[in-house]
N, C-alpha and C positions, 0 to 999 in steps of 0.2 A: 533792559533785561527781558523784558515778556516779550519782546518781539523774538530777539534769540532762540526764546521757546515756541514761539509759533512758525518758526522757521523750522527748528528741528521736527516737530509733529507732524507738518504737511505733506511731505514725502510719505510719512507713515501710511497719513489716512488718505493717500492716493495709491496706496502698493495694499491697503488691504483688502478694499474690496475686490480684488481679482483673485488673491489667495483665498476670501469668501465664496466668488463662485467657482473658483476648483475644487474646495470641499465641498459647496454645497453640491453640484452638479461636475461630476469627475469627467465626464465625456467633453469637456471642454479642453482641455488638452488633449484628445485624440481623434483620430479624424474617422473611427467608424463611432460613432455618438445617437442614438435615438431618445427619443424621448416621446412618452404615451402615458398620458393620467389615465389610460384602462383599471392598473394595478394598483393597491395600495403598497404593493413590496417595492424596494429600491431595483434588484435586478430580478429577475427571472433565470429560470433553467433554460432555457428555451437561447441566454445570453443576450438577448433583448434591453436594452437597459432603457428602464423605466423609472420613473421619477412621480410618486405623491401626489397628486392633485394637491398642492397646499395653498389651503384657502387664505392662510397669513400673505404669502408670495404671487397669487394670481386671482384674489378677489376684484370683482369686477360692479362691486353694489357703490349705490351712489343713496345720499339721503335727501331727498325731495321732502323738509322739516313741515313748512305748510300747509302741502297736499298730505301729505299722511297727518296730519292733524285734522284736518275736515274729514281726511275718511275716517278717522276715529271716533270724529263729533259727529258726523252724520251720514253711518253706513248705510243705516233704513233707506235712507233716502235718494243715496247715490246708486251710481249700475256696478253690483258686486263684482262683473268683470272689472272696471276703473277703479274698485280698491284694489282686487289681486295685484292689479300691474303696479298699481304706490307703492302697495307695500311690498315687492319684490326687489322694490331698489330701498328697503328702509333695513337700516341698521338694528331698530329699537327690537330686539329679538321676543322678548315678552309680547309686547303687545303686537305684533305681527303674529306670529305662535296664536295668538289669543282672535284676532280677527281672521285668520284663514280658518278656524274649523266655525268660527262663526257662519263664513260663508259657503264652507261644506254644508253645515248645519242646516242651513238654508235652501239647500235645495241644488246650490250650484256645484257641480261637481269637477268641471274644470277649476273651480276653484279648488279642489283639495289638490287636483293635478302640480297646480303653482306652488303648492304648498311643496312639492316633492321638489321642487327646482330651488325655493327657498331654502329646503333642508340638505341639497348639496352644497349650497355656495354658506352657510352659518355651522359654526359649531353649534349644537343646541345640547340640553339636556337628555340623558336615556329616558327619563318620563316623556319626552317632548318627542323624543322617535319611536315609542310605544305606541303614545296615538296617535303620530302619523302614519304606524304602520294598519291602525282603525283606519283611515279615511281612505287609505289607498287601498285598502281589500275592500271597502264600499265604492270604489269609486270601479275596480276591476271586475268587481260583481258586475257594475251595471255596462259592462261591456266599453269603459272606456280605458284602451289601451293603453295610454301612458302610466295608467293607476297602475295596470299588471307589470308594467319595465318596472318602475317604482318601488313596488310590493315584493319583484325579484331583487332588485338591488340590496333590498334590505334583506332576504335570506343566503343573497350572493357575500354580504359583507358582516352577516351577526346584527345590523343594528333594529335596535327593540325587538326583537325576536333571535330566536337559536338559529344558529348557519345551519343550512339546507341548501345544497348545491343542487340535489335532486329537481326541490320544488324552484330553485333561481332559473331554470334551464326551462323549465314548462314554462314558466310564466314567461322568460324571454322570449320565448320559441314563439306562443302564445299573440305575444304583440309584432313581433317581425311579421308572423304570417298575417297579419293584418297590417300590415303598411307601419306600423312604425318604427319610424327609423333607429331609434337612440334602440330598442327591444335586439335589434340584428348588433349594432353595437358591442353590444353586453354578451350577447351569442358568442362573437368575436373573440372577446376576453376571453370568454370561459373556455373556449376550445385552443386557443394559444395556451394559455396558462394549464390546461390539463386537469380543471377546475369540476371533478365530480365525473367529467368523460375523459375518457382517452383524445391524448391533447391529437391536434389534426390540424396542422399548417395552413392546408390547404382550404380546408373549409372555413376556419379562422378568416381568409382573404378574402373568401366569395362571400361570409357572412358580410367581412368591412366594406366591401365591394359596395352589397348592399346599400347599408347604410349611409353610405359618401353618396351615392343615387337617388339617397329618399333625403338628402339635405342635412344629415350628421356631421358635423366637422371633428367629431372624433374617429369617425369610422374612416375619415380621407386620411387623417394625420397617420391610421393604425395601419391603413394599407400603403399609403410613402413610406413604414418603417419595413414592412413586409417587402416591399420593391428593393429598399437602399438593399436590406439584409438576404435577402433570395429566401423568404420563408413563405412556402407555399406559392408562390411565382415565380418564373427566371429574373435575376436578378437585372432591376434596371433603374439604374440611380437617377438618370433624368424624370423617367415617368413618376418616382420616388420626391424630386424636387416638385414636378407640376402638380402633386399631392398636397405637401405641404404648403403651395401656396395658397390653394383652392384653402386649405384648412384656415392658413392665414387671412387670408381676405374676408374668410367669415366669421371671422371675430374668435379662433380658436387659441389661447396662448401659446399651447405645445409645436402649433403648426409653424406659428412665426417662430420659436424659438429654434427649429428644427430647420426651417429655412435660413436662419441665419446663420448658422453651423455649416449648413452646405456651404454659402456664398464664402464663409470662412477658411473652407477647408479646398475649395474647388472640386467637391466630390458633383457630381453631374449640374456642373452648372461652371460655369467660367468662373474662378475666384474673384471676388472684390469687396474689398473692405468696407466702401462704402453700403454698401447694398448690405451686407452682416449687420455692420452697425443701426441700418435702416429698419432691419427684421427687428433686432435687439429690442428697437428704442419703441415698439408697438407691442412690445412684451410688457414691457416700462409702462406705457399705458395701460393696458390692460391688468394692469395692479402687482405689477412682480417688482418689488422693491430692490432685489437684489439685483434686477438687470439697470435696474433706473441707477444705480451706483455705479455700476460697470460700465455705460454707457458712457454716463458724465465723466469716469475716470479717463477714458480714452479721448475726452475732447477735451480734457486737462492736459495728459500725456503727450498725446499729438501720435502717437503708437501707430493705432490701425487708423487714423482719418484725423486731418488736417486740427492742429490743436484751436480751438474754439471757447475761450473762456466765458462768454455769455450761455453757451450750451450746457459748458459743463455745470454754471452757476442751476440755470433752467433743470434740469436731468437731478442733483444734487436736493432741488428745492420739491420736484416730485417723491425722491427716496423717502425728505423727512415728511412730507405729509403723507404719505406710508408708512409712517411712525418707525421708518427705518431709521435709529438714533446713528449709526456709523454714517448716513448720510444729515440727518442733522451737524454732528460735529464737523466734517468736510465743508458744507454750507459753510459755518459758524468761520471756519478757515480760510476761504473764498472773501468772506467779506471784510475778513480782518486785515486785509493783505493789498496791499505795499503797507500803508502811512493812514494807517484808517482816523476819522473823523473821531469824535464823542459818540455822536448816532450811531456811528457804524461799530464801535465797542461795547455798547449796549444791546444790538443789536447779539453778537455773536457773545454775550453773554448769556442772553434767552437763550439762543440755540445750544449750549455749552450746557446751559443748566438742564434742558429736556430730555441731551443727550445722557447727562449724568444720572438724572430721573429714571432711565428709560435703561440705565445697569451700564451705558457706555464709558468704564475707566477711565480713558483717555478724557471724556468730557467732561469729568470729575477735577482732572490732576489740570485740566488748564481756566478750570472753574476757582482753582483754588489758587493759582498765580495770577488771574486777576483779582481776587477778593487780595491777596498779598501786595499788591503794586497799583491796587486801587485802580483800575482802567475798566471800564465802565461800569463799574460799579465801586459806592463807597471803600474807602481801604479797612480792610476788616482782619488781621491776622488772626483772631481766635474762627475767624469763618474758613482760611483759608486752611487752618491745619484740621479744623472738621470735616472737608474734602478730602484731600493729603493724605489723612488716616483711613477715609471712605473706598479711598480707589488704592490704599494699598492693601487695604482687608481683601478688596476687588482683585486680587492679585496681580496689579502694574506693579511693578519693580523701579520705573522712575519716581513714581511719590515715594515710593518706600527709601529710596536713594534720598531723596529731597529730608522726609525725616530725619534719616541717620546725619547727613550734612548739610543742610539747608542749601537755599535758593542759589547762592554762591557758587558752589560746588558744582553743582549744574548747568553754571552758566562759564563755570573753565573747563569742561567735560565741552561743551560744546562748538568753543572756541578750540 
């Protein structure tokens, strides 16, 4: 009988995450699509379609547990440059928060710099971007540029301080004309979006221009959209792809994602699936859970590139430790499938139960027909209908079916 139901599910949890990324990112079913974490808005006036920086979908920190534990025990003593860089790949947000103004404190001021880099890639506290908007007016006091991009970003965007588009635009201005690159970036933004100036296409591209010049791979990604869309240049989609990849190859998510769209669509670049998929799957690395589901679903499918069920297992197993639980339970399906072991049913009942942990219904309602059929785990029917009832409060409609008629009923609905 639970196999019946891991039959019927599979299909499921390989047709949704592509219906995920068409809501999540709508330009994927169409073939003029850009994408630029410049903006926090989804689209612009301007018809630009822009998509969030979201740190959930394209974080890129890693935790080096160890090393950031001796820089904790013993910062006096180490070089405050080699904690910044620990703790810019440490998760532990307090006490990173807590050692970067140490090391402002201290006298280093590219340290507070790191801190600004830390406060883009973390959600942190508004007390916590209060005083970092301290360190970064200390640190652009002292004439180092990245403090003033920093210091604007925060009046460019409201955080710990009142939006001032006025004062975001001086200070950008500020650090562009002094070689830094991310400062002409933000320029960029501000005059596409119309952001306090009268917006100016043109100038928007020569700011990006900049930027992509002084080693920005935002500022590459913003002039390949500028090229695809003809906004403030003649329009040219190949110079548009050789954008994006420059953006890609430096480690930018939007750039690979944007490149894989082209290689998709065959807008200035010869179509090919595999090479979309390729962009895709460096997106997936680069911490975007939803492309790491999409990917995997497609070397399930066999759709755009040759079907691969080691890939799709590999792709599936990055989702869920992205604590992307629709890729946990897809995992959880992968392993359960053809004639799975004992191991391998315990197995996909951990992944089943993290999914359901993690708000995933579906991992709930097949959490609850194992506890009912006892397969990897003890047979438990008062556990099974505490599931059952969990993912129909959840709003699935198959446990709620499974309530009104039980397990039965389901399994001749399926048949």
């Amino acid at each position: 009988m639970f196999r019946k139901i891991m039959k019927k599910y599979t299909l499921v949890s390989f047709i949704i995450p592509i219906i995920a990324i068409f809501i999540l990112y709508p330009g994927c079913n169409r073939s003029k699509n850009t994408y630029d974490a410049g903006s926090p808005s989804m689209t612009n006036d301007a018809g630009v379609r822009t998509i969030e920086n979201d740190d959930d979908d394209f974080s890129t920190l890693v935790t080096d547990k160890a090393a950031f534990e001796k820089c904790k025990n013993e910062f006096e003593k180490l070089s405050i440059n080699e904690c910044n860089r620990l703790l810019l790949s440490s998760k532990d947000l307090k006490q990173a928060v807590e050692l970067f103004r140490k090391s402002c404190n201290n006298g280093n001021l590219n340290g507070c710099i790191l801190a600004g880099g830390y406060m883009e890639k973390n959600e942190i506290t508004e007390q916590d971007r209060k005083q970092f908007f301290n360190t970064f007016k200390k640190a652009c006091i002292n004439n180092i540029l990245p403090g003033c991009t920093y210091l604007g970003l925060q009046y460019r965007l409201g955080l710990g301080t009142e939006k001032d588009f006025v004062k975001a635009y001086n200070l950008f201005n500020k650090s562009c004309k002094g070689g830094e690159a991310k400062g002409c970036y933000q320029l960029a933004v501000m005059l596409h979006k119309g952001e306090g100036i009268d917006r100016n296409f043109k100038k928007a591209a020569e700011f990006a221009g900049k930027a992509c010049d002084g080693g920005d791979m935002e500022g590459c990604n913003h002039l390949g959209l500028a090229y695809f869309n003809g906004y403030g240049v003649p329009k040219d989609k190949k110079r548009s792809v050789e954008l994006h990849r420059k953006a890609c190859e430096g480690g930018f998510n939007y750039g690979c994602l944007n490149l894989g769209e082209r290689y998709k669509t065959g807008e200035g670049v010869e179509q090919d699936n595999a090479k979309a998929i390729d962009a895709y799957s460096k997106v997936c690395d680069m911490g975007g859970k939803n492309y790491c589901n999409f990917v995997a679903y497609e070397y399930r499918s066999g759709i755009m590139v040759p079907s691969d069920e080691k890939k799709a297992e590999l792709y599936y197993r990055k989702a869920c430790a992205l604590e992307d639980m629709n890729g946990c339970f897809s995992l959880g399906l992968i392993l359960n499938r053809p004639f799975p072991t004992d191991e391998q049913n315990k197995r996909s009942f951990k992944l089943f139960s993290k999914a359901c942990n993690g708000g995933y219904m579906p991992g709930c309602h097949l959490l609850a027909s194992m506890y009912n059929f006892g397969e990897g785990v003890e047979k438990d029917p008062s556990k099974s209908m505490e599931f059952l009832t969990k993912a129909c409060d959840g709003g699935y409609s198959d446990s709620c079916d499974v309530l009104k008629a039980g397990w039965e009923r389901q399994e001749q609905q399926i048949r």
